[in-house]
N, C-alpha and C positions, 0 to 999 in steps of 0.2 A: 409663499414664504418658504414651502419644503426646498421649490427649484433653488432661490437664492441662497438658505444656507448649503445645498448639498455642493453651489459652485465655492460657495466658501471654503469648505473642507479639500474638494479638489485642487483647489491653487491651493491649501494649507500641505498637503501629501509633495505635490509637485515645488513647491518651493525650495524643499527636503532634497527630493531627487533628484534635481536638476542645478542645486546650487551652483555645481562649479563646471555646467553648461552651458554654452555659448547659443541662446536659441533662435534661430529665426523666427518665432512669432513673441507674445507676450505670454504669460502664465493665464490669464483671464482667456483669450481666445485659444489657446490648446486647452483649458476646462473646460471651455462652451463647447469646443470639438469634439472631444471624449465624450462629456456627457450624452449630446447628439447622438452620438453611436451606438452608444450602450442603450438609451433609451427606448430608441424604437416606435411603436404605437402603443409601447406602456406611459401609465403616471407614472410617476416621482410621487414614491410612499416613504413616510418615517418608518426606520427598520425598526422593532422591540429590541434593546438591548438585554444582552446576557439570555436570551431566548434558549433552551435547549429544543433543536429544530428533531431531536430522535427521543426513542424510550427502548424500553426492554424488546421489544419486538424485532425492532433492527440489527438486522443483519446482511452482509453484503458481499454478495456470491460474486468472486472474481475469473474472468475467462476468455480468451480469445472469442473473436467471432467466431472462429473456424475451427473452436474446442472439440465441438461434435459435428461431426458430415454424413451425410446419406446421401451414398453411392448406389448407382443402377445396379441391377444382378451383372455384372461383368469381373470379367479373369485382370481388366488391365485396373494393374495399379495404381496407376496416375490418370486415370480418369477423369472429368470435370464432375462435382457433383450436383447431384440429380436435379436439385435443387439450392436455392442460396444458404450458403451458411445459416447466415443471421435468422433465417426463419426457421431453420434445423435448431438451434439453440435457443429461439423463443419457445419453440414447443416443447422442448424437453424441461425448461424451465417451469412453464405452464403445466403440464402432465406429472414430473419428478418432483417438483424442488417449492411449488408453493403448499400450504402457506407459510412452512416452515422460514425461509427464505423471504423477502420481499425487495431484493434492493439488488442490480445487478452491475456489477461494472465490467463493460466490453472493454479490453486495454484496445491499441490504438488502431480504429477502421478505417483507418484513412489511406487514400494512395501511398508506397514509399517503400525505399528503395534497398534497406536494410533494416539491421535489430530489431527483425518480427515487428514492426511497423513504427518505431522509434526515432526512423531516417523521414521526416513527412514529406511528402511531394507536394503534399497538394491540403489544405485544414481544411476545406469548405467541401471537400468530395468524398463521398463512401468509395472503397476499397471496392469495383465493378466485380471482382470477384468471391467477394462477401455477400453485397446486398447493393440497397440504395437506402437514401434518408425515411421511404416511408416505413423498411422493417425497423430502422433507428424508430420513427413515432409510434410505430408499432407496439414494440416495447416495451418503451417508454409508458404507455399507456397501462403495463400491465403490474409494472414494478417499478418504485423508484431508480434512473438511470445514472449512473456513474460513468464520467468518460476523463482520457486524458488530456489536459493541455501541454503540450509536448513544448516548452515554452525558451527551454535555455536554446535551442540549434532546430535545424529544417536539414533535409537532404542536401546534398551539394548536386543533387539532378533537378532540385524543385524550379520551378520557371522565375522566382527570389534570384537564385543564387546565379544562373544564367544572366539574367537583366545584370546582376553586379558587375560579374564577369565583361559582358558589352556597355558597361557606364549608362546604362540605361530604368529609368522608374516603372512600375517599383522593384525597388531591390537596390537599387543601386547608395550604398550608405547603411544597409541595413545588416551589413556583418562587420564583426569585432577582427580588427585588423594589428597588428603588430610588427616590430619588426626585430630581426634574429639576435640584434645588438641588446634589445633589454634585457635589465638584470627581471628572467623570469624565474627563477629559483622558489622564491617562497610559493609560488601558483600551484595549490592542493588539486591532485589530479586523481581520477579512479580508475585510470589506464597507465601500459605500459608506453606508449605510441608518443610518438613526437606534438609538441601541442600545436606545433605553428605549418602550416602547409602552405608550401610556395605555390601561388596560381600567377598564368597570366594571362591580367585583363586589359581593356582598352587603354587603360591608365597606367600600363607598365604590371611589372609583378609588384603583388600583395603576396603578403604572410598571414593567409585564414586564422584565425582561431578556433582549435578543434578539442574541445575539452572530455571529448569522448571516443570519437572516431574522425579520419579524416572525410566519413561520409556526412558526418554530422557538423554544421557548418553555426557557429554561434553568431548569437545575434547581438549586434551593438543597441543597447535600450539607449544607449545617451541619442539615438536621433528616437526622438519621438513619433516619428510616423513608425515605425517599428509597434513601441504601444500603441495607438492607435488599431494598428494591424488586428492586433490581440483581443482588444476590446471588440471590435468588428467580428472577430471569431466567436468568443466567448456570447456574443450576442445571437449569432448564429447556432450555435451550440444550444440556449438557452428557446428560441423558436422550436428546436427541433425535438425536443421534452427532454435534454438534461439539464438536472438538479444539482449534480454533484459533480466537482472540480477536481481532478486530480491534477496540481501540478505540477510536474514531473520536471525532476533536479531542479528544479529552484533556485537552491541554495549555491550553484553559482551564474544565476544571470546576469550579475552587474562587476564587471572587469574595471580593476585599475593595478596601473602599474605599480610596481613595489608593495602588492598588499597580496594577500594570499589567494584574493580572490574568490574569495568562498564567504558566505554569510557578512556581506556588506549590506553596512546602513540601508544602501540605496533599495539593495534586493529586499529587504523587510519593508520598507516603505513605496514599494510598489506592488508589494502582494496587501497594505494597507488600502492601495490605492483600489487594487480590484474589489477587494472587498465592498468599499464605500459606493462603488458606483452599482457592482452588481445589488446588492442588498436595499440598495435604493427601486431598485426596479423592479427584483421577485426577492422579497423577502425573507425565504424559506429555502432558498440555495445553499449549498453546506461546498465549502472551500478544504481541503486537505491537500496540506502540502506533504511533498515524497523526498525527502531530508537524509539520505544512508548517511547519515554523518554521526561522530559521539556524542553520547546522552544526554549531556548538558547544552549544547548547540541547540541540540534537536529541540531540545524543550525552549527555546528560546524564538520557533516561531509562531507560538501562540499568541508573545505581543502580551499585551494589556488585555488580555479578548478581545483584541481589534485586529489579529491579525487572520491563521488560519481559526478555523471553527474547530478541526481535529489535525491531529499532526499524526504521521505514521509510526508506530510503537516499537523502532526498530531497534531496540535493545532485547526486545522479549524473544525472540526466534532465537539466536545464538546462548540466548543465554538458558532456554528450556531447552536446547537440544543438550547442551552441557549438562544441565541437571541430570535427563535421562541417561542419556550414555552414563556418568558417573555415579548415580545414585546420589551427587552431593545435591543438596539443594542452598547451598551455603551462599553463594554468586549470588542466586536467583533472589533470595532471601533478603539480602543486603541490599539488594536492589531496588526490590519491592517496599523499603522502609525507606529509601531517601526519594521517593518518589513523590510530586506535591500531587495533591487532589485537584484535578479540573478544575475552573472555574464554571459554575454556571453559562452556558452559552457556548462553551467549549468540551473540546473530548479526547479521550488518546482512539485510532482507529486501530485496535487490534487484529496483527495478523501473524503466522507463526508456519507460512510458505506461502510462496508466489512465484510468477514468470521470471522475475530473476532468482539470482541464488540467496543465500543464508549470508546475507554483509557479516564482516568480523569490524569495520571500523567501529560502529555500535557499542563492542563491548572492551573497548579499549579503556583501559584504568576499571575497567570492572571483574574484567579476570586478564591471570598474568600470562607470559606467552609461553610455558610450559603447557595453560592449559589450553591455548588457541592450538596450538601445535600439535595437541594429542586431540581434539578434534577435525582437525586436518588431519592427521593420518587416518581417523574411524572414517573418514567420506570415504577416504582414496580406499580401503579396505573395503569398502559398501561399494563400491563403484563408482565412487562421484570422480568429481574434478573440482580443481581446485583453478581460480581467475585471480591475477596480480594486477598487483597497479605498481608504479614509481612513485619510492618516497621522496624527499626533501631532499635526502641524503644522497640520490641517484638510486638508492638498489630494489632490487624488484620483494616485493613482500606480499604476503594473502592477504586480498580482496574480499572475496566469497567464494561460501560452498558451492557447488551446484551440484542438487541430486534433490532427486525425488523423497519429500520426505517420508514416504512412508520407505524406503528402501535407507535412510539415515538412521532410521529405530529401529529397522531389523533385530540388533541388537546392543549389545553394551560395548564399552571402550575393550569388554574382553574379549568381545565375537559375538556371532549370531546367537541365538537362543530362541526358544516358544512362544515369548511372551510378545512377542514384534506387534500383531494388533493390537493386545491391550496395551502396549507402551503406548502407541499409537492414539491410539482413544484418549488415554490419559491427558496427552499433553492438548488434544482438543478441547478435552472437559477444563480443562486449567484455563485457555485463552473462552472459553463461552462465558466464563464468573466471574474474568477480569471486571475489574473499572474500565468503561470504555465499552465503542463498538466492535464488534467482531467482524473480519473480512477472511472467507472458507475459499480457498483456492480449489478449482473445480476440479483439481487431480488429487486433493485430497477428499472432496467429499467425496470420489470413486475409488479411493487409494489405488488409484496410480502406481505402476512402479518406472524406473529408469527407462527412456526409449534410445538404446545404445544406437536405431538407424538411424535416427534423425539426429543424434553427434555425431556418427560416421558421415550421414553425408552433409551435412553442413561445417562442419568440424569448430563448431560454435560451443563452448561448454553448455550456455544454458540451455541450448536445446533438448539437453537430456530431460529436463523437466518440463515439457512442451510439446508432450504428446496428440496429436489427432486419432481421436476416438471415429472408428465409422458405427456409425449410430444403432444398425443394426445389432455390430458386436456389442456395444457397451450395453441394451437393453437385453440381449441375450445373458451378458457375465451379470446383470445387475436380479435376474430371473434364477441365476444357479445358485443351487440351497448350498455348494459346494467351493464356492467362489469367494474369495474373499471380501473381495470386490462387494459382495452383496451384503455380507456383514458388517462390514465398513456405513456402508449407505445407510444401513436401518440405524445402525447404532447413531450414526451423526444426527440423523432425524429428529431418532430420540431424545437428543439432548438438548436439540435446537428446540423441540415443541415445548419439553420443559421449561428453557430457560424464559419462553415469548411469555408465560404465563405467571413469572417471578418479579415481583416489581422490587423485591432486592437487584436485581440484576440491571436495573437501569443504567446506563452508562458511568452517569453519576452519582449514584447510590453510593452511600458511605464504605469505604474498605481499609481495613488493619489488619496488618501480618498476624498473623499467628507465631507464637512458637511453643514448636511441638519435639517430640524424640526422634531422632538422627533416623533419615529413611522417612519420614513424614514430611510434607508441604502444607501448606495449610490459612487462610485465610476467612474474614469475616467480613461479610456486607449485611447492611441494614436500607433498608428502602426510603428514599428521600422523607417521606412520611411518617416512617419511624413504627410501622403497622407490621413489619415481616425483618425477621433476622436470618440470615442464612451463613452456616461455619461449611465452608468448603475445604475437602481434606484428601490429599491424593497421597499413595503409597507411590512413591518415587524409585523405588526400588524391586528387585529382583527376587524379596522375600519376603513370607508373610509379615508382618507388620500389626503391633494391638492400640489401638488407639481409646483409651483412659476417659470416659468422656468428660468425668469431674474435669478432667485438665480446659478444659474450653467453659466451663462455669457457664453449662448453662443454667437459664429461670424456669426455678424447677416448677413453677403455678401454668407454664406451657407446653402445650405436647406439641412435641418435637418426631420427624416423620425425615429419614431418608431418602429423597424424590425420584432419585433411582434405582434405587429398590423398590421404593414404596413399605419399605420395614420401619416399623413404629418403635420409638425407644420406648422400652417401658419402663425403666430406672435410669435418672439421670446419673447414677454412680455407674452404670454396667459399661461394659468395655468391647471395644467390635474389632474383627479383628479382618483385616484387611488383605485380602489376595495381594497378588503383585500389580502393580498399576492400577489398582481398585480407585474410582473416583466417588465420593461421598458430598452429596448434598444436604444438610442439615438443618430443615425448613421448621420455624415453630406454625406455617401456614399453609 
């Protein structure tokens, strides 16, 4: 009975997607094919609805394969290393980073051909200079695995895009074609580049569809062997022990003309689709879609909690670097109040740096563009770079920051200053107590600073934040009582073993803004169960700071304990007075 209603639901998603499709087969046999594929030598299980698949504990360490390398003792530079990546970054993982840590996502190890592995050649192959799939189960085995489904485009070198090019299967029908005559105008682009790339193939010249690069070649989903394709990978992905989905730009895989192209029906009803079939087969797989788009969008693909499980929190980067730089917390404030609370079964995945840069589309209608602007000039002052795209209107406008964030809090919108790690920390301790899961970019749990050779020689902006660590060095900086680097680490640690230990801190754990005096941040969670309350309160600012505790009301018949300090209130009246970027946990447990 599971089989039959789960092909029920499939031709119910598909009917959706494919309405105004012309299909060669019928909807009942492209469900019985999909499902075939996805299934594998599993049953078909009924998923628990509204399930929250994480708890307080999860956390989810983002990082190339090739983040950390161990090189021979040799003078050459560019030497092969000593050994595979993948197994250099299990152990460091295995030796640095558990228990604190449990969940690791390698962005993309697959062959390919550009954007640090974003261009795929090849889904079903490890990166030969990485690893191979058993360090992938390796892993896998030791921490929950996160990987990307690279899902809108493929390389234009992958053996796909070739077959197209000779009119030959597969591939041949599997990319999104256009031609130069449409009105493409309203098509929301996150690049400066031309969208349409003349090729020629067997069939005469095509106009590609390149929504990112001309190396990145998009895929037509109106032919359903394309899905299919996916399903067959994601199945493969799923054998090889990963749990978790990242998939990447999403939010424009399904093209039509005259529409904007971005956040169509169809695209939401095909990440429904993934979900129903995978969730059918391993029940415990968590779906996150990668959405740089604005706030409101973004939160629109959680669906019903039928769509993704977590969405990425891409308002909160841009808008806590504004905070710090400014000392306002005004933005961030506002923000944090129109925000809806998860649904049971779903989550925001918090994260506050990653392998791309600091998106500004995010905080569009959330701050106005004096203040995009004067944090665009603090990167270019800190060393970043700043990446355009083409609006609607033709003219080139900021994209994202790129820069390392700990060289972003250096200091204020006024210049550097002393306070740069504690800023630093600060805005960590803030993303650990959000609602939600937390995702620690592995240049910042080392704080990382800017790698100006790897922009000079690739002259890519985000490569600035894309550092390869040789293993020996980063265990030697992580060993110097002198380094920052070292303090950085301990301190992230520390917060991390705290927060695993907080069952306010669940994802979904209740939370409400605080409001507190100008130069305070400040929020409250309480534990699904209603057993632990915790007032988290960060000095945002550059100067001392007293924070009133009567102002937070707390229940004076409970003792009440700072978890970072471990300083016990002894008068619920008394007043603490707060360094600069001081971060304050306020456990009555």
């Amino acid at each position: 009975m599971t089989l039959e209603l789960l092909q029920q639901r499939v031709i119910q998603h598909l009917t959706c997607i494919y309405a105004e499709v012309e299909l060669p087969t019928t909807l009942e046999q492209l469900a019985d094919r999909l499902i075939n594929t996805m299934q594998g030598d599993d049953p078909v299980r009924d998923p628990t609805p509204h399930k929250n698949r994480w708890d307080e504990q999860d956390m989810i360490l983002i990082a190339y394969g090739d983040s950390i390398i161990r090189h021979a003792n040799t003078d050459d530079a560019v030497a092969k290393p000593e050994e595979p990546p993948l197994h250099t970054l299990h152990r460091f993982v295995k030796n640095q980073c558990l228990p604190e840590l449990n969940a690791l996502h390698i962005l993309p190890f697959y062959p390919y051909s550009s954007d640090e592995g974003f261009a795929v050649m090849n889904y079903v192959q490890v990166n030969e200079a990485l690893g191979n799939w058993q360090h992938i189960r390796d892993i896998s085995a030791d921490v929950r695995l996160m990987a990307d489904l690279v899902i809108n485009h493929c390389s234009s070198r992958s053996v796909w895009f070739e077959n197209f090019i000779q009119g030959k299967e597969p591939g041949k029908g599997y990319f999104k074609t256009a031609s130069p005559s449409d009105d493409l105008v309203q098509v929301v682009r996150p690049r400066t580049s031309p969208l349409l790339q003349a090729v020629e193939t067997k069939d005469g010249l095509q106009h590609v569809w390149c929504t990112f690069s001309h190396d990145q070649v998009d895929f037509d989903f109106a032919n359903p062997d394309v899905l299919n394709e996916f399903v067959g990978i994601i199945r493969h992905y799923l054998d090889n022990g990963v749990r978790i989905f990242r998939l990447d730009a999403v939010a424009f895989l399904w093209k039509k003309l005259n529409t904007r192209c971005i956040n169509l029906p169809e695209t939401h009803e095909v990440i429904r689709l993934l979900r129903t079939l995978i969730e059918h087969v391993e029940p415990n797989v968590i779906i996150i879609t990668e959405t740089n788009i604005p706030n409101r969008e973004n939160l629109s693909y959680f669906g019903n909690a039928n769509e993704a499980h977590c969405i990425y929190n891409f308002s909160l980067p841009p808008l806590l670097l504004h905070t710090l730089l400014s000392g306002d917390s005004t933005a961030l404030k506002h923000w944090m109040m129109s925000m809806p609370p998860a649904q049971q079964g779903t989550a925001y995945f918090n994260f506050i740096a990653s392998h791309d840069g600091i998106g500004l589309r995010p905080v569009e209608g959330l701050l106005d563009q004096a203040q995009i602007a004067e944090m665009v000039s603090t990167t270019a002052k800190y060393g970043g770079k700043v990446s355009l795209r083409t609006a609607p209107d033709g003219t080139n406008t900021p994209y994202e920051l790129n820069i390392a964030l700990f060289d972003a809090l250096q200091g204020t919108h006024q210049g550097p200053d002393k306070w740069g790690v504690a800023r630093f920390l600060c805005a960590h301790a803030i993303m650990f107590a959000l609602e939600g899961i937390p995702g620690l970019y592995i240049h910042s749990l080392l704080g990382t600073t800017n790698d100006y050779d790897r922009f000079e020689n690739s002259q890519h902006n985000r490569a600035i934040n894309r550092h390869r660590w040789q293993e020996s060095d980063l265990l030697a900086k992580l060993s110097n009582e002198n380094a920052h680097h070292r303090t950085v680490f301990k301190a992230m640690k520390n917060l991390m073993a705290i927060r695993k230990a907080q069952s306010a801190f669940h994802p979904n754990a209740t939370q409400y803004t605080l409001h507190l005096s100008e130069g305070l941040f400040g929020f409250w969670r309480q534990s699904i169960n209603r057993s632990q309350s915790m007032f988290c309160v960060y000095n945002i600012s550059d100067e001392v700071q007293t924070l009133t505790l009567a102002d937070l009301n707390l229940i004076e018949t409970e003792q009440w304990k700072d978890l970072i300090t471990a300083e016990v209130i002894a008068e619920h009246t008394q007043t603490l007075s707060l360094a600069p970027y001081q971060a304050v946990w306020l456990s009555n447990k």
